[in-house]
C-alpha positions as CSV (number, residue, x, y, z in Angstrom):
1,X,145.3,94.0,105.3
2,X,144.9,96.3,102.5
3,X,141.3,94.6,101.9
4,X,140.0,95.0,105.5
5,X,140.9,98.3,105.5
6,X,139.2,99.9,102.6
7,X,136.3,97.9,103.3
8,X,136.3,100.5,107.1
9,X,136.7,103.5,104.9
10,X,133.7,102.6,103.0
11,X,131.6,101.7,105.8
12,X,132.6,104.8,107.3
13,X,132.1,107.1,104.6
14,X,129.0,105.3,103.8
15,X,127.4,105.4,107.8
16,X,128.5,109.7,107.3
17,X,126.4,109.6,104.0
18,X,123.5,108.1,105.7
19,X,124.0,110.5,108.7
20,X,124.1,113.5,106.7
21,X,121.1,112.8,104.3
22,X,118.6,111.6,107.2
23,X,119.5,114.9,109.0
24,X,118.9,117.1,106.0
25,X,115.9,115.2,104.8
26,X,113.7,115.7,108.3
27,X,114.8,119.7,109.3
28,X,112.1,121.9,108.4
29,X,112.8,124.3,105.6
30,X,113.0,128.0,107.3
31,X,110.8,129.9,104.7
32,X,107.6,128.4,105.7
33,X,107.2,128.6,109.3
34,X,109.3,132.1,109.5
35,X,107.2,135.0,108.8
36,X,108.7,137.3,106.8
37,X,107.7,140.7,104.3
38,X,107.2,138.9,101.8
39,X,104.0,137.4,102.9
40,X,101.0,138.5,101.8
41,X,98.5,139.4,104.4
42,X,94.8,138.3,104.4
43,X,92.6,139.9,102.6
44,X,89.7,141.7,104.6
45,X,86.2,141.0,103.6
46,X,86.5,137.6,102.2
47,X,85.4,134.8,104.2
48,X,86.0,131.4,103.3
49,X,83.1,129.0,103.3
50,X,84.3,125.6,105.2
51,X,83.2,122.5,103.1
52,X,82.4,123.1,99.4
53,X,84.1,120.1,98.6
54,X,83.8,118.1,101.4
55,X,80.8,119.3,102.8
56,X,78.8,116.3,103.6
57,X,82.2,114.9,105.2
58,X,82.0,117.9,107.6
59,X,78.9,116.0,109.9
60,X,81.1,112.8,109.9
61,X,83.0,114.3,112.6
62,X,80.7,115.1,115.2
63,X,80.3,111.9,117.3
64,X,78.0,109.6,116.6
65,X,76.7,108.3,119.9
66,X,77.4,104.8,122.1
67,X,78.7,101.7,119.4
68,X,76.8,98.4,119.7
69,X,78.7,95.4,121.4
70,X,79.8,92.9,118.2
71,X,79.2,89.3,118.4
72,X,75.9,87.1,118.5
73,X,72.7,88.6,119.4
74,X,71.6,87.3,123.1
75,X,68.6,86.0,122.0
76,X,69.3,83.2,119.1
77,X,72.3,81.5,121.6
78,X,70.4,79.1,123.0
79,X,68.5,77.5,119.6
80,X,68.5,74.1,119.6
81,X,68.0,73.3,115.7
């Protein structure tokens, strides 16, 4: 009896762990989506040039037009060798 029992405390205590640490893990800390006066404000004058680094990644976005069907071509299906 003693055995069963304090096997239920533990699984409780260990389900309220779980709880607790899941729900404190995925809230959103309140210091970076607040605004507050603390924040800097942008600087005026200085533009930022998209794609230094990745600059040649910046045409692989647009789209790229219709994609070819996959599979044989038409023309070689009916060969007879």
């Amino acid at each position: 009896m003693a055995n069963s029992l304090s096997n239920h405390h533990l699984v409780t205590v260990l389900l309220l762990f779980l709880l607790l640490t899941s729900s404190s893990a995925t809230a959103r800390p309140l210091n970076l989506a607040l605004p507050s006066d603390t924040v800097a404000p942008p600087e005026e004058g200085h533009l930022r040039v998209a794609g230094k680094k990745f600059g040649p990644l910046v045409l692989n976005m647009l789209p790229k037009g219709p994609v070819p069907p996959s599979g044989p071509s038409k023309g070689t299906n009916g060969l007879n060798n």
